[in-house]
Biopython code that builds the backbone (N, CA, C, O; Angstrom):
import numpy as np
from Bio.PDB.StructureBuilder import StructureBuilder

atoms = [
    (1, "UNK", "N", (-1.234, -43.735, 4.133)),
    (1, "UNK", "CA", (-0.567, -42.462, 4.038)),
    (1, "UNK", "C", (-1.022, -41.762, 2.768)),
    (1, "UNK", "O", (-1.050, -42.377, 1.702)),
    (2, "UNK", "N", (-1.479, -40.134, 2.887)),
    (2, "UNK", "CA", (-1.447, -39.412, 1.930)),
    (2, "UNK", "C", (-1.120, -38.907, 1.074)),
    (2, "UNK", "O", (-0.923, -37.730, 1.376)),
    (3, "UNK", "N", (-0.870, -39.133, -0.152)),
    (3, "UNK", "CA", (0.288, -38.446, -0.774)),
    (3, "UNK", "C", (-0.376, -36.968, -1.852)),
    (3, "UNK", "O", (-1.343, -36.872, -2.607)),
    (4, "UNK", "N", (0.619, -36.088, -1.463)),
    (4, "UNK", "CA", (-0.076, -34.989, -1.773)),
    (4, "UNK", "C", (0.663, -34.390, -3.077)),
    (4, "UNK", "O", (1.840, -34.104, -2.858)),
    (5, "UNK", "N", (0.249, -34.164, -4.276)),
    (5, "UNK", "CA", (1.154, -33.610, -5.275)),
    (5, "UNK", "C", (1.062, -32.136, -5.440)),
    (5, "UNK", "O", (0.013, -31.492, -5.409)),
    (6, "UNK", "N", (2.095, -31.728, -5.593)),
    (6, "UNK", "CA", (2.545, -30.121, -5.812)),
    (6, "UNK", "C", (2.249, -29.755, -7.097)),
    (6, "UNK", "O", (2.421, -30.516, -8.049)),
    (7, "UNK", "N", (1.835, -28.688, -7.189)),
    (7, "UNK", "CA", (1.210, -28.015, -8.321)),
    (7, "UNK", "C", (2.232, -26.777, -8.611)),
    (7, "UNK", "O", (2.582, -25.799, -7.950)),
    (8, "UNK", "N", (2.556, -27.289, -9.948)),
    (8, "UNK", "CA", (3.624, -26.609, -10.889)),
    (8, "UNK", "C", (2.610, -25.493, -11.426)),
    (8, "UNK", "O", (1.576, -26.060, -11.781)),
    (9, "UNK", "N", (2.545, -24.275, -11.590)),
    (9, "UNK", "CA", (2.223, -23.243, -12.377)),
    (9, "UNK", "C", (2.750, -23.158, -13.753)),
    (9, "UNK", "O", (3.945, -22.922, -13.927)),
    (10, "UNK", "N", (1.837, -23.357, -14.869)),
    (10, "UNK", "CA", (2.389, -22.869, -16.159)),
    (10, "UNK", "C", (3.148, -21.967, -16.440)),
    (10, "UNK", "O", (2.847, -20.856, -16.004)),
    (11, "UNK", "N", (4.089, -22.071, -17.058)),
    (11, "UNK", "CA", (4.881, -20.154, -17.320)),
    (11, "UNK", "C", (4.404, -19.339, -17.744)),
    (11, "UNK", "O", (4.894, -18.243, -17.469)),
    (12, "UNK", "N", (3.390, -19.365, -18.503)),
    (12, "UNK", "CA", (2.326, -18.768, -19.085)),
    (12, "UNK", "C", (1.405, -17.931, -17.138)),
    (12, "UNK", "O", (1.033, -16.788, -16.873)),
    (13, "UNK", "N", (1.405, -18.681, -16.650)),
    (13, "UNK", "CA", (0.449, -18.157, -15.620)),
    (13, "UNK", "C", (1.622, -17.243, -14.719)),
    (13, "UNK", "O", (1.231, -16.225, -14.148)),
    (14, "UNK", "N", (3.118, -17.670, -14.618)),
    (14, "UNK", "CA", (3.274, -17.166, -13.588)),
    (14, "UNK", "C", (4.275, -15.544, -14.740)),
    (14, "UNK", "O", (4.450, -14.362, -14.444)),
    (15, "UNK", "N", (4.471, -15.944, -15.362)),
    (15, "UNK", "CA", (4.439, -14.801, -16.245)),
    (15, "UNK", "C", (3.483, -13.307, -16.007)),
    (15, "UNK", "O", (3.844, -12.151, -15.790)),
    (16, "UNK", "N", (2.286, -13.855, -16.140)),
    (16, "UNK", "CA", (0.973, -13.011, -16.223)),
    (16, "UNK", "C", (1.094, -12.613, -14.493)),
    (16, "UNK", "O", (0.780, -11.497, -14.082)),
    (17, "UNK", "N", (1.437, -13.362, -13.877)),
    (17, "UNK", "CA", (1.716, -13.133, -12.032)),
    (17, "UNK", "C", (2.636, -11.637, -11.778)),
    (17, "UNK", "O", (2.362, -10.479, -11.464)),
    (18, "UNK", "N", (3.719, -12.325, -12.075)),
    (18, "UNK", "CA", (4.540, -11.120, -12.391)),
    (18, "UNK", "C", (4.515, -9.840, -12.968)),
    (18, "UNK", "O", (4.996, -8.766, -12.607)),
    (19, "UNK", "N", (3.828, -10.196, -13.973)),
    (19, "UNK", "CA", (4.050, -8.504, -14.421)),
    (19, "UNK", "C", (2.746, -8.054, -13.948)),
    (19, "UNK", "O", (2.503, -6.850, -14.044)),
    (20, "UNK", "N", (1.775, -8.919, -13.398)),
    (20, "UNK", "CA", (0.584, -7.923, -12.371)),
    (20, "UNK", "C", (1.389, -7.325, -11.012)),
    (20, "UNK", "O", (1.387, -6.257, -10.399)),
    (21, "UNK", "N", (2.026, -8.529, -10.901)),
    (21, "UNK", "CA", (2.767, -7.927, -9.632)),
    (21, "UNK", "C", (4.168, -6.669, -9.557)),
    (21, "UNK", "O", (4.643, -6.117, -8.565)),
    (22, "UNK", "N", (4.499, -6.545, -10.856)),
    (22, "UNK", "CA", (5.716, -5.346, -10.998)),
    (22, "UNK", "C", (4.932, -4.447, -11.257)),
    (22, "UNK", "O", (5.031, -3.482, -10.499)),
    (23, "UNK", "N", (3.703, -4.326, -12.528)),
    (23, "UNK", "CA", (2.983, -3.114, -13.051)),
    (23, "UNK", "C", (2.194, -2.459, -11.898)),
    (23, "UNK", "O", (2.259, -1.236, -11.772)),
    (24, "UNK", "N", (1.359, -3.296, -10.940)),
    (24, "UNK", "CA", (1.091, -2.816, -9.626)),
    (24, "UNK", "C", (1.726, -2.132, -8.820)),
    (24, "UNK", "O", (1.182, -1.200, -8.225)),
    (25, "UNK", "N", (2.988, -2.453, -8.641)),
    (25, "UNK", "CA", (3.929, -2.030, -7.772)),
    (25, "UNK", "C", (4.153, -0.489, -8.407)),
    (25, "UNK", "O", (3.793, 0.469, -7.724)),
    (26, "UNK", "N", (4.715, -0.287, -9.641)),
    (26, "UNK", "CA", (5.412, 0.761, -10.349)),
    (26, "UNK", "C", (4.173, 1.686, -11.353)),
    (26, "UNK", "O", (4.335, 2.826, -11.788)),
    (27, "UNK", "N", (3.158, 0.958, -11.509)),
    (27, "UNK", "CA", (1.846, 2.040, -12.490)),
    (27, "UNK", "C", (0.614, 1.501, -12.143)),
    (27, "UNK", "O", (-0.180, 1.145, -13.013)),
    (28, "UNK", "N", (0.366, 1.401, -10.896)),
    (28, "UNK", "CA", (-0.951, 1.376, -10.145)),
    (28, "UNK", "C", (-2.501, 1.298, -10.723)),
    (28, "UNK", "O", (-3.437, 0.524, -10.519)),
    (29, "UNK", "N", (-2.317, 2.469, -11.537)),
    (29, "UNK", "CA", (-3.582, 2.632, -12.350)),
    (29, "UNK", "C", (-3.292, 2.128, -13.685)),
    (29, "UNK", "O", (-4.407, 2.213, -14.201)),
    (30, "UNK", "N", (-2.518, 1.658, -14.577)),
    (30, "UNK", "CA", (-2.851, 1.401, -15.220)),
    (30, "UNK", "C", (-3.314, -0.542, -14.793)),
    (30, "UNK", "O", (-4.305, -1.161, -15.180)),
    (31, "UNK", "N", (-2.073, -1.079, -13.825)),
    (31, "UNK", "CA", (-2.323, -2.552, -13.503)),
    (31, "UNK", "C", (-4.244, -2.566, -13.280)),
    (31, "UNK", "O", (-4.986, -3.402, -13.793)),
    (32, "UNK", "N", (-4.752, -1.228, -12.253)),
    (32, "UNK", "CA", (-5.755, -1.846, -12.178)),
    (32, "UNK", "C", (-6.748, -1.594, -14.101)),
    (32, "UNK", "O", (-7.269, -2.487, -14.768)),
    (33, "UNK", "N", (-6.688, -0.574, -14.328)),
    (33, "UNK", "CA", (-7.110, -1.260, -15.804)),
    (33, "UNK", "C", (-6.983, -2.258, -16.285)),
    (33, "UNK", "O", (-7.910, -3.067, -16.289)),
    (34, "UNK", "N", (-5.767, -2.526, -16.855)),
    (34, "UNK", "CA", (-5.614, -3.491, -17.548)),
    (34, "UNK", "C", (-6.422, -4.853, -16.623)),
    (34, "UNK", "O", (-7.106, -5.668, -17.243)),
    (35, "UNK", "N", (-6.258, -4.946, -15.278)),
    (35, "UNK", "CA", (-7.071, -5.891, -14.486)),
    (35, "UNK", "C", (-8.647, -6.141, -14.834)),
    (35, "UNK", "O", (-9.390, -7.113, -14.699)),
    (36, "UNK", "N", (-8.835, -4.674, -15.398)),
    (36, "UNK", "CA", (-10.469, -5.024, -15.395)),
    (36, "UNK", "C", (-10.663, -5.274, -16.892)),
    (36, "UNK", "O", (-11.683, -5.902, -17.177)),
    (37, "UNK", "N", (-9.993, -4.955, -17.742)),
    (37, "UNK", "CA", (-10.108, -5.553, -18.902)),
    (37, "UNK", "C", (-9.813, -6.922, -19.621)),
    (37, "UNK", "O", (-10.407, -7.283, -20.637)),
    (38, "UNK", "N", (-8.593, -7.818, -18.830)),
    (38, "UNK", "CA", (-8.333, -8.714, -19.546)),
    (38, "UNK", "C", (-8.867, -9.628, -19.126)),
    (38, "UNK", "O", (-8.985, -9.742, -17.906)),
    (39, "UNK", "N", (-9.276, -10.410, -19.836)),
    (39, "UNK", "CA", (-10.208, -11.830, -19.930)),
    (39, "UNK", "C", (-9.712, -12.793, -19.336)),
    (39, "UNK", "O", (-8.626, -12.749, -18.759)),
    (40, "UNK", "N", (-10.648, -14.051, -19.425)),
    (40, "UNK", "CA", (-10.433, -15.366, -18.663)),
    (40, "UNK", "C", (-9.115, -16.412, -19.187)),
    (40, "UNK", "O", (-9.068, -17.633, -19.039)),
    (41, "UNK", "N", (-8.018, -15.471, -19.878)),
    (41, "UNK", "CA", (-6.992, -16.783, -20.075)),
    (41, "UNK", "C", (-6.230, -16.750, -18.938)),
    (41, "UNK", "O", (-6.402, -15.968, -18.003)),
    (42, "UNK", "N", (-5.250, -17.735, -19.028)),
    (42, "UNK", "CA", (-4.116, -18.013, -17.712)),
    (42, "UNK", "C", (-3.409, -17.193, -17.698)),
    (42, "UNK", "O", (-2.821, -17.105, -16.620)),
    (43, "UNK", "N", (-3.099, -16.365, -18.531)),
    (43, "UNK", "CA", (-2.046, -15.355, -18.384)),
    (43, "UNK", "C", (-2.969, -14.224, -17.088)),
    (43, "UNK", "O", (-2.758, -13.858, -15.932)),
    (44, "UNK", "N", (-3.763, -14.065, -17.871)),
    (44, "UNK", "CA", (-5.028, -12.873, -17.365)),
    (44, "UNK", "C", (-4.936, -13.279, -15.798)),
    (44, "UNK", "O", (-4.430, -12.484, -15.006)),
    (45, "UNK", "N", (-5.474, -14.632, -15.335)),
    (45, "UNK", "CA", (-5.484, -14.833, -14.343)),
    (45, "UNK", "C", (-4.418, -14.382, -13.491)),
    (45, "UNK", "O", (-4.406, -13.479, -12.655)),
    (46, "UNK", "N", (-3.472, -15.228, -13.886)),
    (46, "UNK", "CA", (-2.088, -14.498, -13.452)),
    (46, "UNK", "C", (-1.715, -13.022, -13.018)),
    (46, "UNK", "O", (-1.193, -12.626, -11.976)),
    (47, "UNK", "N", (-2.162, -12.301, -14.187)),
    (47, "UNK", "CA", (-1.426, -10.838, -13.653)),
    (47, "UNK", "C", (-2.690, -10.105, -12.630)),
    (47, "UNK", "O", (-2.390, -9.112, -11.968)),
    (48, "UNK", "N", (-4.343, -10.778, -12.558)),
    (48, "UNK", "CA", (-5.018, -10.273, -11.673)),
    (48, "UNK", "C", (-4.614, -10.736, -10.417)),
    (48, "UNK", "O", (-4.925, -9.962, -9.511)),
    (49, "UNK", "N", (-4.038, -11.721, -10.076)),
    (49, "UNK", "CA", (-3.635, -12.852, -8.696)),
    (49, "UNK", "C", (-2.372, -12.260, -7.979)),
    (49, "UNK", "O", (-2.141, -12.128, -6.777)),
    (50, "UNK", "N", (-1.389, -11.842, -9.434)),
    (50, "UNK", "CA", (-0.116, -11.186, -9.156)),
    (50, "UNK", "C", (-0.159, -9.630, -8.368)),
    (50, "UNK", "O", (0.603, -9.281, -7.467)),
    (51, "UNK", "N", (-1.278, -8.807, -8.982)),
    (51, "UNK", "CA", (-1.822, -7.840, -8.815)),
    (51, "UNK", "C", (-2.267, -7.621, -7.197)),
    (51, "UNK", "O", (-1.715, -6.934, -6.338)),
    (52, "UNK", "N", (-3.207, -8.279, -7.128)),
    (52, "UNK", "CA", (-4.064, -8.525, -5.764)),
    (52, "UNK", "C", (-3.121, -8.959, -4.728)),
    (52, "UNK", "O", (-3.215, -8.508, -3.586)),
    (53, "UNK", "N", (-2.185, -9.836, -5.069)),
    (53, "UNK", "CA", (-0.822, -10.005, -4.168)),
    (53, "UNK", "C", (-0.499, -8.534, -3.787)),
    (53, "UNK", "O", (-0.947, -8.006, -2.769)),
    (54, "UNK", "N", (0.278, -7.940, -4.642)),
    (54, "UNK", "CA", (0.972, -6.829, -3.969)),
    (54, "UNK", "C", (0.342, -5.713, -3.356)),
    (54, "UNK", "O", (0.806, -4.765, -2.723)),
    (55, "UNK", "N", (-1.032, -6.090, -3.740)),
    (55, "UNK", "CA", (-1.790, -4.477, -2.817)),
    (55, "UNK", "C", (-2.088, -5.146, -1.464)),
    (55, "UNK", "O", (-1.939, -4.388, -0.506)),
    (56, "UNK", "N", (-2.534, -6.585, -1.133)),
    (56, "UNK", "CA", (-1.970, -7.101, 0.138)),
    (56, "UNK", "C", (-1.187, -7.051, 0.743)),
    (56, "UNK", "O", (-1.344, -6.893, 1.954)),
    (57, "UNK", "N", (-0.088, -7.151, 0.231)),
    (57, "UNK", "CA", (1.787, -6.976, 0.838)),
    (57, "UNK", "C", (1.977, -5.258, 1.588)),
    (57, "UNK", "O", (2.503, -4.756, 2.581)),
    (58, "UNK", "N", (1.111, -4.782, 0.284)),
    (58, "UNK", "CA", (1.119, -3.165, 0.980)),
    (58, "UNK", "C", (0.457, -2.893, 1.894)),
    (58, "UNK", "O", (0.866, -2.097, 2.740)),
    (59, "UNK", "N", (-0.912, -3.558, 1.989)),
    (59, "UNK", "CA", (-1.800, -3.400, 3.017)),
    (59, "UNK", "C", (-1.359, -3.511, 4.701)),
    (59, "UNK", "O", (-1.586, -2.778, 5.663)),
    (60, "UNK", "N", (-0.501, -5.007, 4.513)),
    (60, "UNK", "CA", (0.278, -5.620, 5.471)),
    (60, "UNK", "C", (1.151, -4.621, 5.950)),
    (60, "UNK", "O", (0.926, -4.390, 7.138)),
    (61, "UNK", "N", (2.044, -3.955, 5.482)),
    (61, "UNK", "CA", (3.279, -3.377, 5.431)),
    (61, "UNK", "C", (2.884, -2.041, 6.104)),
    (61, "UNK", "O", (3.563, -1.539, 7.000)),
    (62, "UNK", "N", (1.629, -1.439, 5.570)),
    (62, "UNK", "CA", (1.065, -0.686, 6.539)),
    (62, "UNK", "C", (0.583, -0.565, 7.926)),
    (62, "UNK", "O", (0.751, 0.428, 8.633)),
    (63, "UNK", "N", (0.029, -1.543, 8.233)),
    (63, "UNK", "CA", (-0.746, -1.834, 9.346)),
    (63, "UNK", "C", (0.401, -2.059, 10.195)),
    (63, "UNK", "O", (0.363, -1.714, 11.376)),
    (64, "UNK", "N", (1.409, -2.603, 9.693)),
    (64, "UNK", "CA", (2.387, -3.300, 10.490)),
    (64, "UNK", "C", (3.380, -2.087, 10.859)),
    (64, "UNK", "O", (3.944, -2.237, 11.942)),
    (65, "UNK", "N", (3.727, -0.789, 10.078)),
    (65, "UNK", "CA", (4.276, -0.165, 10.220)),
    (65, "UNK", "C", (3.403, 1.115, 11.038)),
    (65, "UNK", "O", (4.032, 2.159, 11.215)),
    (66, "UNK", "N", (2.211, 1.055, 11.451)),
    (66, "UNK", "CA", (1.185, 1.738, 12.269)),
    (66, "UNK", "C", (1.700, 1.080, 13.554)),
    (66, "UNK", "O", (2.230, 1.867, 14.338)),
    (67, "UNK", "N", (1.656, -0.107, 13.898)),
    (67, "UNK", "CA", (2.178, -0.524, 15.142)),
    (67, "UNK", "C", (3.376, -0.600, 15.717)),
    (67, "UNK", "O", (3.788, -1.166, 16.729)),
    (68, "UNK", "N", (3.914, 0.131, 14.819)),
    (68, "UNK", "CA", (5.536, 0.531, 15.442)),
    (68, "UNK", "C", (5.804, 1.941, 16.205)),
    (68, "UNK", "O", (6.807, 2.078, 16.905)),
    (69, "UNK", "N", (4.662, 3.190, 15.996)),
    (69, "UNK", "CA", (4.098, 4.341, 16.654)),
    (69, "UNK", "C", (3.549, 4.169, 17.897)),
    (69, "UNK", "O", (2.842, 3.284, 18.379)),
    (70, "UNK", "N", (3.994, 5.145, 18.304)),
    (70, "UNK", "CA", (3.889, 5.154, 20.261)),
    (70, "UNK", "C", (2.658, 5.882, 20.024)),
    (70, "UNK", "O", (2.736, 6.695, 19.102)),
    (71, "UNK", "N", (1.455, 5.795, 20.662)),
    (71, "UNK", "CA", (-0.103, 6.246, 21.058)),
    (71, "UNK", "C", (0.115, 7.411, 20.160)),
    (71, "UNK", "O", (0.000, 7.370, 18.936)),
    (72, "UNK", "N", (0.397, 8.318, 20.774)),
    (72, "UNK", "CA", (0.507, 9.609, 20.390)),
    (72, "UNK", "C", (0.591, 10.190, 19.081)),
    (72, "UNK", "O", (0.157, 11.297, 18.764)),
    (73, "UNK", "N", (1.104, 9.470, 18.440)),
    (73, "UNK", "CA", (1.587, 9.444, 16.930)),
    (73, "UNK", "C", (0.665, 8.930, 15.803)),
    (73, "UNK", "O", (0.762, 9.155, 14.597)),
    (74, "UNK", "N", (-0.283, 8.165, 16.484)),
    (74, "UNK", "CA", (-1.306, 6.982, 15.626)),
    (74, "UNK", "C", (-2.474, 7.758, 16.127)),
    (74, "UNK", "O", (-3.520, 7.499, 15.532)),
    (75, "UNK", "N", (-2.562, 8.747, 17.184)),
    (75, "UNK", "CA", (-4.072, 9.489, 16.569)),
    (75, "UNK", "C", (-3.803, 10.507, 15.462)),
    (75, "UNK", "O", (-2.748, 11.090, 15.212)),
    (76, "UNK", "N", (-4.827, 10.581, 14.938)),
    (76, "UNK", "CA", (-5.249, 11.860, 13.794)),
    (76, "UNK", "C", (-5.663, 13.253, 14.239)),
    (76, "UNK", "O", (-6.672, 13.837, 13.844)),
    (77, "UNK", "N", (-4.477, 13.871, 15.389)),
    (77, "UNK", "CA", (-4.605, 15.007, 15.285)),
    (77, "UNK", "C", (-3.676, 16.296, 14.121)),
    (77, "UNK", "O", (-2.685, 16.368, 13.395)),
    (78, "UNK", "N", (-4.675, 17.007, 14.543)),
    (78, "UNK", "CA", (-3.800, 18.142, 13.492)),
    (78, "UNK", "C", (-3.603, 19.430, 13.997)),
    (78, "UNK", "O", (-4.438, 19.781, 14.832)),
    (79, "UNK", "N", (-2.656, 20.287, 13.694)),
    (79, "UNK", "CA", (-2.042, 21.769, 14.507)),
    (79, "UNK", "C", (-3.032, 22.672, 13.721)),
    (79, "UNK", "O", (-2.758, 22.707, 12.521)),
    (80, "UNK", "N", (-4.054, 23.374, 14.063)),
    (80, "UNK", "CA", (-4.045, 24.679, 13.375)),
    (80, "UNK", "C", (-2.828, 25.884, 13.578)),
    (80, "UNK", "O", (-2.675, 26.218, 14.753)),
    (81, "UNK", "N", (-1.891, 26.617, 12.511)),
    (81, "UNK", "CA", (-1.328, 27.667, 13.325)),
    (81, "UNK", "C", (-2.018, 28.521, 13.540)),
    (81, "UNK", "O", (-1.524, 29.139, 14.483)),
    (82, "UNK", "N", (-3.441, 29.233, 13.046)),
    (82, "UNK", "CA", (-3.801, 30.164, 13.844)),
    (82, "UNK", "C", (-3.703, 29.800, 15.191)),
    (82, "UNK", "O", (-2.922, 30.368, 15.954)),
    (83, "UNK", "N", (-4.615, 28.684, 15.610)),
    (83, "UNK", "CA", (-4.487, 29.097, 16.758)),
    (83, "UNK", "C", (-3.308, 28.986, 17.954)),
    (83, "UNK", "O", (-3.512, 29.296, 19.128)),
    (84, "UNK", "N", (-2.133, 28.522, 17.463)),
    (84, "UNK", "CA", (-1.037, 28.791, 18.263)),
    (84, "UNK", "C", (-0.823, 30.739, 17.861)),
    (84, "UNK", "O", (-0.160, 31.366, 18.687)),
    (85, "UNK", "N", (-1.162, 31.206, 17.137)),
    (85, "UNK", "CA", (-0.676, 32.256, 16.955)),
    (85, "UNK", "C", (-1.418, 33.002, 17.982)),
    (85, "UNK", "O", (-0.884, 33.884, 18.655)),
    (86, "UNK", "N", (-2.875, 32.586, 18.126)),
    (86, "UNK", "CA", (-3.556, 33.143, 18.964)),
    (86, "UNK", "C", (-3.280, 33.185, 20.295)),
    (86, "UNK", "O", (-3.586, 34.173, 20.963)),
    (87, "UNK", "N", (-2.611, 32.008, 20.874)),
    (87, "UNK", "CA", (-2.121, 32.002, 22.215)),
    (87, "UNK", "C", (-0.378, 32.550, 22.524)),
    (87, "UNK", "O", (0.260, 32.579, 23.576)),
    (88, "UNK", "N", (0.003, 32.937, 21.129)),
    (88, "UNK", "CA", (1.130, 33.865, 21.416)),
    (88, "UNK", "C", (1.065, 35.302, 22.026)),
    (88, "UNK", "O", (0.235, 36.041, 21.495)),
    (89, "UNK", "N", (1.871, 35.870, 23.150)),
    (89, "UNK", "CA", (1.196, 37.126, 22.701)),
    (89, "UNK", "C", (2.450, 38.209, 22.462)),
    (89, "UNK", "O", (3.426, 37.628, 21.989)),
    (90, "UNK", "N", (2.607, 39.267, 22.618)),
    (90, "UNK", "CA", (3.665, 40.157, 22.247)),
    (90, "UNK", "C", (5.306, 39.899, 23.347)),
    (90, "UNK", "O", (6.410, 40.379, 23.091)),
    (91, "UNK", "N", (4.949, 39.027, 24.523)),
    (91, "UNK", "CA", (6.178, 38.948, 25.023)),
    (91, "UNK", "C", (6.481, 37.611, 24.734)),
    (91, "UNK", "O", (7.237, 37.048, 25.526)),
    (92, "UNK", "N", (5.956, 36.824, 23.538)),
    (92, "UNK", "CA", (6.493, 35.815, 23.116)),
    (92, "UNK", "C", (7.968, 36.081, 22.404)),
    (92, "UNK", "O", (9.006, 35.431, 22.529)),
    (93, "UNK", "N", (7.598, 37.690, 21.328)),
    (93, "UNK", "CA", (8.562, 37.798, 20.887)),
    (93, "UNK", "C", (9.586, 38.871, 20.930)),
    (93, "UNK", "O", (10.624, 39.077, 20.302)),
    (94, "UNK", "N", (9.067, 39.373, 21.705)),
    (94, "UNK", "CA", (10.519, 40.595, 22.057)),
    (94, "UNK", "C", (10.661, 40.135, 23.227)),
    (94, "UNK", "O", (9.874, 39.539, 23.963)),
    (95, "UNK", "N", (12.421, 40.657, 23.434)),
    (95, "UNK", "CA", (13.380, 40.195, 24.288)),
    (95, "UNK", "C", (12.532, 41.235, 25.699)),
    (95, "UNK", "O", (11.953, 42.321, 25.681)),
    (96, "UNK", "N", (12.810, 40.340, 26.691)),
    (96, "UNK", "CA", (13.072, 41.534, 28.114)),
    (96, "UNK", "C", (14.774, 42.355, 28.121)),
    (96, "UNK", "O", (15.859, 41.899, 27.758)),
    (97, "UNK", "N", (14.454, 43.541, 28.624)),
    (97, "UNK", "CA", (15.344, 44.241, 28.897)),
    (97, "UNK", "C", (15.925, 44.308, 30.368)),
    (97, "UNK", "O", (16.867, 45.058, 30.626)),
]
sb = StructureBuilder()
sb.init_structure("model")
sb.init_model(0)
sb.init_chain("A")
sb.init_seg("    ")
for serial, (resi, resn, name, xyz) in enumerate(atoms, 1):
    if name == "N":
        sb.init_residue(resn, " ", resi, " ")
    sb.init_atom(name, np.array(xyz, "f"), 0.0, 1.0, " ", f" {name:<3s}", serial, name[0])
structure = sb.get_structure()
């Protein structure tokens, strides 16, 4: 039999997790800065891992919320109003007598 041991995360790492994963969530651009600047310690690791988590979660959350739209809704059309204006014509808007 195998015995498999669980891997405890330093606080130091899951620290650095977290606040990639809140600063992502709440200041986007700066998480990804600071992502590309900080170096190879465990913390660093952490808040890039934490980071990359939540733009997944969003990714997910999207796609998933695309498949809740009936056909119609999930193509990319768009209204011009001219041209509804164009197919209006004057007895669109005055009354008959």
């Amino acid at each position: 039999m195998e015995h498999t041991q669980e891997y405890e995360p330093s606080s130091i790492y899951t620290k650095g997790f977290n606040e990639g994963y809140t600063i992502a969530k709440y200041m986007p651009d700066v998480a990804e800065n600071l992502s590309d600047i900080l170096g190879d310690s465990e913390r660093a690791k952490g808040f890039q891992l934490g980071r990359q988590e939540y733009l997944m979660e969003m990714d997910k959350d999207k796609s998933l919320d695309i498949d809740l739209y009936p056909d119609w809704l999930k193509d990319d059309h768009t209204i011009n109003k001219d041209d509804i204006e164009k197919e209006k014509d004057k007895e669109d808007y005055e009354p008959e007598l």
